[in-house]
GUNU-396920 format. One record per residue: residue number from 1; x, y, z of N, C-alpha, C, O in turn. Coordinates in steps of 0.05 Angstrom, whole numbers, plus 5000, padded with zeros to 4 digits. Each point is the difference from the previous one (the first is absolute). Layout:
// residues N
+-----+------+------+------+------+------+------+------+------+------+------+------+------+
| num |  n.u |  n.v |  n.w | ca.u | ca.v | ca.w |  c.u |  c.v |  c.w |  o.u |  o.v |  o.w |
+-----+------+------+------+------+------+------+------+------+------+------+------+------+
| NUM |    X |    Y |    Z |    X |    Y |    Z |    X |    Y |    Z |    X |    Y |    Z |
...
+-----+------+------+------+------+------+------+------+------+------+------+------+------+
END
This chain:
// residues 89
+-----+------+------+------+------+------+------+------+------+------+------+------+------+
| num |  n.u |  n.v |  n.w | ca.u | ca.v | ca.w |  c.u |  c.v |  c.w |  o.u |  o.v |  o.w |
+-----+------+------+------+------+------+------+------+------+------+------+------+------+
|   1 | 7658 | 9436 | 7162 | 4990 | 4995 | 5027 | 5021 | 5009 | 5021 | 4993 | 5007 | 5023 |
|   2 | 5035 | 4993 | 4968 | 5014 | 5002 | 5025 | 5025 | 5027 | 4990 | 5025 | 5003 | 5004 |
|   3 | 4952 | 5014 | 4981 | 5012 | 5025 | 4992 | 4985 | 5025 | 5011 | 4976 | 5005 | 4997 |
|   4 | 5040 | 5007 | 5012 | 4989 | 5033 | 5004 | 4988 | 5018 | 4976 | 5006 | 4989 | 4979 |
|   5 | 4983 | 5028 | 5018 | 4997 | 5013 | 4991 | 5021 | 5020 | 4976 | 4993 | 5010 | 4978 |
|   6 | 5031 | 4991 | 5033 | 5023 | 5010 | 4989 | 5009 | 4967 | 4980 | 5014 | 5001 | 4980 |
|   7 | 4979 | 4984 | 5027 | 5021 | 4975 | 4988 | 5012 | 4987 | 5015 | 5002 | 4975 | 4996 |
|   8 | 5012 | 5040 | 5030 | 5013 | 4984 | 5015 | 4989 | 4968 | 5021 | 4977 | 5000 | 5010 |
|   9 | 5036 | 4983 | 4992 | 4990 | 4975 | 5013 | 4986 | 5016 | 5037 | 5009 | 5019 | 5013 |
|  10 | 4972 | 4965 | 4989 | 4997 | 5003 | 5029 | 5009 | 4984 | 5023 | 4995 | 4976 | 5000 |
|  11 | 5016 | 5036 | 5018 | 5014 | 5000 | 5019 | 4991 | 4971 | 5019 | 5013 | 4982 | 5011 |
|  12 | 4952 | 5024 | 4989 | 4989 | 4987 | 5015 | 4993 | 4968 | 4993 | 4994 | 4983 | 5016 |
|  13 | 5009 | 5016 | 4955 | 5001 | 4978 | 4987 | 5015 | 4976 | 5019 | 4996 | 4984 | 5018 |
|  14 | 5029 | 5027 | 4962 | 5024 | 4992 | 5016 | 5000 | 4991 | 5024 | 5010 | 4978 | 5004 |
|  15 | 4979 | 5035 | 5019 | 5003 | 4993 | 5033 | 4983 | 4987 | 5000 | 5005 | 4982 | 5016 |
|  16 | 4965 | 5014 | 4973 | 4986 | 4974 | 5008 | 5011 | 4979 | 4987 | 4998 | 4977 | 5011 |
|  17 | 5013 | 5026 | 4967 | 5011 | 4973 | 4988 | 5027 | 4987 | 5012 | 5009 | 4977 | 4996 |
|  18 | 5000 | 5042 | 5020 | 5019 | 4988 | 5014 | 5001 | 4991 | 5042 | 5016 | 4992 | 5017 |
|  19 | 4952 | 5019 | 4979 | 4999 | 4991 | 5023 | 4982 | 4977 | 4994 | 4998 | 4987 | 5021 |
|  20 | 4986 | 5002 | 4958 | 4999 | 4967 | 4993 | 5017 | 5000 | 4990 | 5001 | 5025 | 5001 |
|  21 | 5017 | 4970 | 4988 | 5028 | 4986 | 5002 | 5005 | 4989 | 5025 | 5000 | 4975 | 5000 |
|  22 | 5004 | 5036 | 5021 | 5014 | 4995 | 5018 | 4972 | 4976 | 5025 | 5004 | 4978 | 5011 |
|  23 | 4976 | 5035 | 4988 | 4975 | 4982 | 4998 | 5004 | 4960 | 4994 | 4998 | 4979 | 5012 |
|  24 | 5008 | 5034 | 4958 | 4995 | 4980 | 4988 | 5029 | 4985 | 5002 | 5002 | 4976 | 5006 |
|  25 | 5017 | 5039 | 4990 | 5020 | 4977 | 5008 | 5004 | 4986 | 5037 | 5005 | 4979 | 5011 |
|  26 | 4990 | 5044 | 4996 | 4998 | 4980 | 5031 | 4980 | 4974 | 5009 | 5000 | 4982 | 5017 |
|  27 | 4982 | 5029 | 4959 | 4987 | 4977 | 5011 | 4998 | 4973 | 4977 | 4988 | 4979 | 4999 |
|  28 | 5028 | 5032 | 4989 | 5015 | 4968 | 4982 | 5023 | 4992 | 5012 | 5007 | 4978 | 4993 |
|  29 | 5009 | 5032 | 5022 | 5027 | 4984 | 5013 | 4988 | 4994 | 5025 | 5014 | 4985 | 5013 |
|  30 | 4957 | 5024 | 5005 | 4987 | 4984 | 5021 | 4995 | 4971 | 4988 | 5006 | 4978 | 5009 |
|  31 | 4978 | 5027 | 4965 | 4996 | 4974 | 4988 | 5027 | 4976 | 4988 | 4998 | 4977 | 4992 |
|  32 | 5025 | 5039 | 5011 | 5015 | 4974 | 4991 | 5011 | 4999 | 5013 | 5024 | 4998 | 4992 |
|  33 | 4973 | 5002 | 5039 | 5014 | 4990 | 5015 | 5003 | 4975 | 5010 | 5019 | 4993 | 5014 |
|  34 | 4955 | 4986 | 4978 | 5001 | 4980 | 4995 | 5013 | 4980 | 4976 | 5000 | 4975 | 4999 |
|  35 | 5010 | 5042 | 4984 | 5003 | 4986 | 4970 | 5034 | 5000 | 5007 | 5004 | 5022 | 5009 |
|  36 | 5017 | 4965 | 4990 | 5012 | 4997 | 5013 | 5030 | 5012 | 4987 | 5020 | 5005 | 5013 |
|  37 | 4978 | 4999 | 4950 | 5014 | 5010 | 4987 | 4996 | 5031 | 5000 | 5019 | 5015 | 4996 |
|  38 | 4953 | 4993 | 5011 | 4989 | 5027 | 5003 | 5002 | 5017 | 5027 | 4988 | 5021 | 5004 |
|  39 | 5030 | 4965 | 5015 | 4989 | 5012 | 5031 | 5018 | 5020 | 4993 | 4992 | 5021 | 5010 |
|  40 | 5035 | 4983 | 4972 | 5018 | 5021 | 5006 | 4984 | 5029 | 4991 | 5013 | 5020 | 4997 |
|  41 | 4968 | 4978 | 5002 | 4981 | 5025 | 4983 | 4986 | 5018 | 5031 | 4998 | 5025 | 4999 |
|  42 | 4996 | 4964 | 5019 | 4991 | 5010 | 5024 | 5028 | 5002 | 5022 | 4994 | 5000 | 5024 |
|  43 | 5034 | 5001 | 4968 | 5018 | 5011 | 5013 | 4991 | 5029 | 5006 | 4985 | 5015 | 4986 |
|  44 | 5028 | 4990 | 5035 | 4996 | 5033 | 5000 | 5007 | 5014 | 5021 | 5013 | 4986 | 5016 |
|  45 | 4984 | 5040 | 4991 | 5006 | 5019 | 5021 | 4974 | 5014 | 5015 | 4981 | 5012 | 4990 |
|  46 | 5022 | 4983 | 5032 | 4977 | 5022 | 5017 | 5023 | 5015 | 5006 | 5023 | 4994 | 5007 |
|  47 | 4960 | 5039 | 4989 | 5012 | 5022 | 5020 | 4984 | 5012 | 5004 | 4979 | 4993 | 4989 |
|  48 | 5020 | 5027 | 5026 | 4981 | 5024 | 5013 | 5002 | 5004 | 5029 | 5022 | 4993 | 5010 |
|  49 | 4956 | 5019 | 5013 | 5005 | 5003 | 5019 | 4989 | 4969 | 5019 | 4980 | 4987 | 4995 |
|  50 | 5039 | 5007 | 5026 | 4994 | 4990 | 5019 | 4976 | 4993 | 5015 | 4982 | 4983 | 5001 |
|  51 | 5026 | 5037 | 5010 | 4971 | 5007 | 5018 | 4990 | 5027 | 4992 | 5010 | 5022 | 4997 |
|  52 | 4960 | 4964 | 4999 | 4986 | 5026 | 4999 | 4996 | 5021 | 5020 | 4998 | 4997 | 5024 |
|  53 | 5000 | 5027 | 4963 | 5000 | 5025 | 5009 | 4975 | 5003 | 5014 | 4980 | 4994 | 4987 |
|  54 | 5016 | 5015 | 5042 | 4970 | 4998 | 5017 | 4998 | 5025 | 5011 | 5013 | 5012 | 5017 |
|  55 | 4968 | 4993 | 4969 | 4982 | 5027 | 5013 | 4979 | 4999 | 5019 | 4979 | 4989 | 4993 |
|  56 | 5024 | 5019 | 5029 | 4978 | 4994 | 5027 | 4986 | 5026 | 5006 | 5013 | 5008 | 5020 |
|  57 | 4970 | 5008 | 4976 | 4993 | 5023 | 5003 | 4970 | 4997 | 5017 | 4982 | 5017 | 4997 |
|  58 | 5016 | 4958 | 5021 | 4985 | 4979 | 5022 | 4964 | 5013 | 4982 | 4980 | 5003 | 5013 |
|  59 | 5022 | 5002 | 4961 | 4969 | 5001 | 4986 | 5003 | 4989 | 4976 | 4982 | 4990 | 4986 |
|  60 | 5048 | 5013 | 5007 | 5001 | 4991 | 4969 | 5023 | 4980 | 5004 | 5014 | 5011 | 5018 |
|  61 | 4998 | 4965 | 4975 | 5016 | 4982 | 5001 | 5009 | 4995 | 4969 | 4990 | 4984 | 4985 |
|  62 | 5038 | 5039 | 5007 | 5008 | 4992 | 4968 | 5025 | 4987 | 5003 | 5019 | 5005 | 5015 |
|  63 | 4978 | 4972 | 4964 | 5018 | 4975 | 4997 | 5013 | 5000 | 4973 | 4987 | 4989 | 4983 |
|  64 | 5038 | 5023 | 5010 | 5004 | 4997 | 4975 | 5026 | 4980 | 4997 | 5013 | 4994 | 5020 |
|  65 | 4997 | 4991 | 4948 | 5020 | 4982 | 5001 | 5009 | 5003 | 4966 | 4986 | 5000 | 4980 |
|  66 | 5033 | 5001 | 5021 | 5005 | 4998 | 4971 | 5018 | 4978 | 4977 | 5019 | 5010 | 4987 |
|  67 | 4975 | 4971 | 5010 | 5028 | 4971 | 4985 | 4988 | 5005 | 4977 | 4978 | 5008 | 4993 |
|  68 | 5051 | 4981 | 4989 | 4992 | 4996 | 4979 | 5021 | 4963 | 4997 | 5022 | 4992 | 5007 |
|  69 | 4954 | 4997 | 4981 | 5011 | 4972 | 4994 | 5005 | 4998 | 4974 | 4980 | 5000 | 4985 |
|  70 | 5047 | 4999 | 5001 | 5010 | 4993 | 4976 | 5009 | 4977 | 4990 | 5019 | 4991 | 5011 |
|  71 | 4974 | 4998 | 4972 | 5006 | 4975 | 4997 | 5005 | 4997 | 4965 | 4988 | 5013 | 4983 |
|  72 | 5028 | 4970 | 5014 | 5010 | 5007 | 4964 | 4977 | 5002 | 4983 | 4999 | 5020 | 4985 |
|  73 | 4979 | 4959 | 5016 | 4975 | 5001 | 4991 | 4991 | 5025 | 4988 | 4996 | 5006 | 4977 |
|  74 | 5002 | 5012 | 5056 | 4992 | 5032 | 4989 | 5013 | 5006 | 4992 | 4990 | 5022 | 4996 |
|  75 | 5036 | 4979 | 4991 | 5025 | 5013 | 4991 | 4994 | 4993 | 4977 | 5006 | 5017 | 4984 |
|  76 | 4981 | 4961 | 5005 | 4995 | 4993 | 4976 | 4980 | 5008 | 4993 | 5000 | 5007 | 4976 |
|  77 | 4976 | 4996 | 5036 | 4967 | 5008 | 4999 | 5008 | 5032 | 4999 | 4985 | 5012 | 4984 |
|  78 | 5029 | 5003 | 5025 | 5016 | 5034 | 4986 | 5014 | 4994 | 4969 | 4989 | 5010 | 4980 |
|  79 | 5023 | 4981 | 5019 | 5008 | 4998 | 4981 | 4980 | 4996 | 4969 | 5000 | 5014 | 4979 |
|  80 | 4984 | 4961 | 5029 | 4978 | 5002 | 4984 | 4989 | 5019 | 4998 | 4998 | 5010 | 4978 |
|  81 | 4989 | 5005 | 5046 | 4993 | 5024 | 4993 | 5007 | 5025 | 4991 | 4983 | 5015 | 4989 |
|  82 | 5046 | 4993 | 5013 | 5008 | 5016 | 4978 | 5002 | 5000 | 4971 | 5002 | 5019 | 4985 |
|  83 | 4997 | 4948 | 5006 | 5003 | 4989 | 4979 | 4971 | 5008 | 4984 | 4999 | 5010 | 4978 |
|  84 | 4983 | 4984 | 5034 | 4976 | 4993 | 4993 | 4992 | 5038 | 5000 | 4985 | 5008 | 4983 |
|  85 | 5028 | 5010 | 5035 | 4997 | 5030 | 4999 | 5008 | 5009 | 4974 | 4985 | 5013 | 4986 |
|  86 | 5046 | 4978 | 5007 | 5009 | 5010 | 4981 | 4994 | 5000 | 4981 | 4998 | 5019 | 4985 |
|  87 | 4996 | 4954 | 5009 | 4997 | 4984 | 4967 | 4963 | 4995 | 4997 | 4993 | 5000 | 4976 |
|  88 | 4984 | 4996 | 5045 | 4975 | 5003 | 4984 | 4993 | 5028 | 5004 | 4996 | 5013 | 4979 |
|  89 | 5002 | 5000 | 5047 | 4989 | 5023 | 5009 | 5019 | 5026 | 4987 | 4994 | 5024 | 5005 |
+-----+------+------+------+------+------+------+------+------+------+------+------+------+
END
């Protein structure tokens, strides 16, 4: 399923499984942020831009913004997912 034609693994596999990873772990360290041995799991970093970038062209109004919120969770929810890339797929 997650082979090309030649044999080789696909690429695309991989990036959806690691974009649930990252899915899925963020929104398990949202959830233990109540559990009180588990909050260190939703530690993390925002970066990206500030303020969004505004386009006024007085017919079209484009608003773009870009963060990424990291938190160990997803660091772990990648991880799984390479794991789970390597060793079933």
């Amino acid at each position: 399923m997650a082979y090309n034609r030649n044999g080789a693994k696909n690429g695309w596999s991989l990036f959806f499984l690691i974009l649930a990873g990252i899915v899925l772990g963020g929104f398990l360290g949202s959830l233990a942020v109540g559990v009180s041995f588990l909050s260190w799991l939703n530690f993390g970093y925002t970066f990206g831009m500030n303020a969004p970038v505004i386009i006024d062209l007085k017919v079209i109004f484009l608003q773009f913004k870009l963060s990424f919120d990291i938190s160990i969770a997803s660091l772990l929810g990648i991880c799984v997912a390479i794991f789970v890339y390597k060793k079933i797929l």
